[in-house]
N, C-alpha and C positions, 0 to 999 in steps of 0.2 A: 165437498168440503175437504180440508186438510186436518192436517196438525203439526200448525205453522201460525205465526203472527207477524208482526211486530211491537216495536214502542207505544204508535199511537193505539193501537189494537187493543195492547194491554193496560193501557192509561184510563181508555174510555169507559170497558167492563169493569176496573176497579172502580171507578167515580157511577156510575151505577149500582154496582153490587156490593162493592165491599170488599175486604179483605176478613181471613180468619186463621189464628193461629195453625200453625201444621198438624198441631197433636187432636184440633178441633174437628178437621175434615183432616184426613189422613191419606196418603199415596193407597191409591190401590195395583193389584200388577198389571193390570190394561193403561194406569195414567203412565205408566214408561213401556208401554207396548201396545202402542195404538195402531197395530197397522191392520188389524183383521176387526177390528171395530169399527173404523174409516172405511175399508173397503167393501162390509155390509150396508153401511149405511149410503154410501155414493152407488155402489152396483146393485143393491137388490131394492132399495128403497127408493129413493132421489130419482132416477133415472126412469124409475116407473112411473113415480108422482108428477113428472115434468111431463111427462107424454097427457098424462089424464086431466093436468090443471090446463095446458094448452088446448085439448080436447076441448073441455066447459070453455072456454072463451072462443073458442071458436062455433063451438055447436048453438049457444047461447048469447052470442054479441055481448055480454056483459062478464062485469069481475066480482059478483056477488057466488055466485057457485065455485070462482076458483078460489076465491077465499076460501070459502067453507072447508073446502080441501086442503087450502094451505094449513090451514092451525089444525085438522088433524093428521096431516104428515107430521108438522113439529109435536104436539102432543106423543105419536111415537117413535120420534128421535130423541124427545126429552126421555121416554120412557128407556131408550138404551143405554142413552148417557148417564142416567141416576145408575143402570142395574149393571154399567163395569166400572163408574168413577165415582159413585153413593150421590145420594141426596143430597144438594147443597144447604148447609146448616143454616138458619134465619135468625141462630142467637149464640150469644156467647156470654152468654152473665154467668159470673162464677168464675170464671176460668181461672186460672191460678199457676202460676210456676216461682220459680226458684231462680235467682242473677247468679251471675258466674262465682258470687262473693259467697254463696250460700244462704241471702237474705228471701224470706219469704216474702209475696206480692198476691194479691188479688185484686181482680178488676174492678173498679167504683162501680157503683149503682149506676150512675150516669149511662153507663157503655154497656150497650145492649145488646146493640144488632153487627150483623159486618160492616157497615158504613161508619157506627159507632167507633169502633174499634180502628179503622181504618183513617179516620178523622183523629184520633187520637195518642195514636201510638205511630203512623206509617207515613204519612203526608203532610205535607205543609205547602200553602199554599202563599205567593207575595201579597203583602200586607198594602193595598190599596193606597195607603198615605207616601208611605216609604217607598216601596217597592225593594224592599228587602225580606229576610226569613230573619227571625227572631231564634230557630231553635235549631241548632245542626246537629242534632241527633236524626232526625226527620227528613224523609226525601221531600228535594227540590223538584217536584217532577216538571213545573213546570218552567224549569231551567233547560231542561232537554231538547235538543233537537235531532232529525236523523239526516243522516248525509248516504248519500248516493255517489257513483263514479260512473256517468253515461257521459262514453266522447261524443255518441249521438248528437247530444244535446246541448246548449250553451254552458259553460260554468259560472257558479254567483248566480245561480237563479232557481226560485223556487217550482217542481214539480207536482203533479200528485196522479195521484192512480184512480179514475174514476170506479164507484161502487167499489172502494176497500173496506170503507166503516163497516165495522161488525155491532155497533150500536147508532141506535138514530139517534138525531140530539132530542133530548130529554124538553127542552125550552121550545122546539120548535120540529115537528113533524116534518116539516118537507125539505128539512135540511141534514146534511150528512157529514161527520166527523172523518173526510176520508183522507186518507196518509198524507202528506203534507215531507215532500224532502228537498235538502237544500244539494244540488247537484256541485259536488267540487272537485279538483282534481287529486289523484291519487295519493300524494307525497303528502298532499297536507292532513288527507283522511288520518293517513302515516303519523304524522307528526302529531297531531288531536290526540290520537288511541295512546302513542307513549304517553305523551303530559296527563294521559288521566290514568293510566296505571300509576304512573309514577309518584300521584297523589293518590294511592289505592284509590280509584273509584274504576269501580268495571267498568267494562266495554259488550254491548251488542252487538252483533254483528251478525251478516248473511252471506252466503257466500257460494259458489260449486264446487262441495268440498269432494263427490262423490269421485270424479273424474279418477285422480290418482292416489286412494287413499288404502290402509288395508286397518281394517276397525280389529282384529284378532290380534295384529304385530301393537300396535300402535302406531302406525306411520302414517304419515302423511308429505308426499313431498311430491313437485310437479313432473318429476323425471323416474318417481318408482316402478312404473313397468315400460319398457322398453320395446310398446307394441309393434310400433312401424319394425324395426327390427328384425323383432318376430317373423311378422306378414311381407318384410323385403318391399316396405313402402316407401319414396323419398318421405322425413320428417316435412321437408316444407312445401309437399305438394297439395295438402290439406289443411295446410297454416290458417288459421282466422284472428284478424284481430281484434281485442275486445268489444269493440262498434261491431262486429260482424257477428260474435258468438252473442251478445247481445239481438240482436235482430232476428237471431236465428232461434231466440228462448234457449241457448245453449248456458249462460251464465247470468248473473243475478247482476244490479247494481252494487 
């Protein structure tokens, strides 16, 4: 496992679980420093459990014993993730804050749970007759799509990533929620991300940002160090181009 997602990743787990105010479930210091949590969990845990559940399916010809196994491997990954990121909360009645006007608010009876709240304050979903939103305070989530840039592959057509869903579909067991992107070319990605800052609406995005970046300066630029240079290497004797640092898992869509 990482700690990484994307759009549909984060779409699916909200319409499952829910949403909850910040102040309800609160940042703890492993939720902005996960990397020694992730690396217990994938190298001393996961990496053992994969050996022992293939074990029972093999020693056993059957997936009754690897099961068993599996939900108590997640049983103690659930248990690490509560004891660096807490318990995730199952209610929020009560909760109460203050608008930027200084009026006081508390939650209706109604809104209970995360889904409550989440349905009520965060999402909106198209209105079946219309197929429009009635309330623009409220995300349109399911106006969203994610775009990709693989010259690999044709432009104007939809991709997906087999086994990305991190939730199954809820309505139907044997089917999977897996990422779903529309492959286009660069310039238009380009042109997309301005027209939606420029109507403030953020932008997500993925990218290889590690390659030439320094996180202490703040910089980021493709040309900040000067390796070949350095090492007295032609620059374009190890050129790749994006179809190739692609192919190679060097660069992201």
């Amino acid at each position: 496992i990482d700690d990484s997602g994307d759009w549909s990743n984060c779409i699916n787990l909200m319409l499952k679980y829910g949403l909850v105010p910040k102040s309800v479930f609160p940042e703890s210091y492993t939720s902005s420093n996960t990397d020694q949590m992730i690396d217990y969990i994938n190298n001393s845990i996961l990496r053992a459990a994969l050996l022992q559940i293939r074990a029972a399916v093999a020693e056993k010809n059957e997936t009754a014993a690897a099961r068993v196994l599996k939900q108590d491997v997640l049983r103690d990954i659930y248990r690490i993730l509560c004891f660096h990121l807490g318990t995730p909360p199952t209610s929020v009645a009560g909760w109460q804050w203050r608008d930027t006007e200084g009026g006081f608010h508390r939650l209706p009876a109604t809104v209970q749970t995360p889904l409550d709240f989440m349905n009520e304050y965060v999402l909106k979903r198209k209105n079946e007759s219309t197929s429009s939103h009635n309330d623009d305070s409220l995300l349109a989530y399911d106006t969203y799509i994610m775009c990709i840039h693989d010259p690999r592959h044709e432009y104007y057509k939809r991709y997906t990533i087999p086994y990305s869903a991190v939730v199954l579909d809820r309505t139907n067991s044997t089917t999977t929620n897996d990422a779903i992107y529309l492959n286009l070319p660069i310039q238009e990605i380009k042109q997309m991300s301005v027209h939606m800052l420029q109507d403030s609406l953020p932008v997500w995005f993925a990218c290889n940002v590690d390659v030439q970046v320094n996180h202490e300066l703040g910089l980021w630029d493709a040309h900040l160090y000067a390796r070949e240079e350095l090492y007295g290497i032609s620059v374009d004797k190890y050129a790749m181009t994006k179809a190739e640092r692609l192919q190679t898992g060097m660069d992201m869509g």
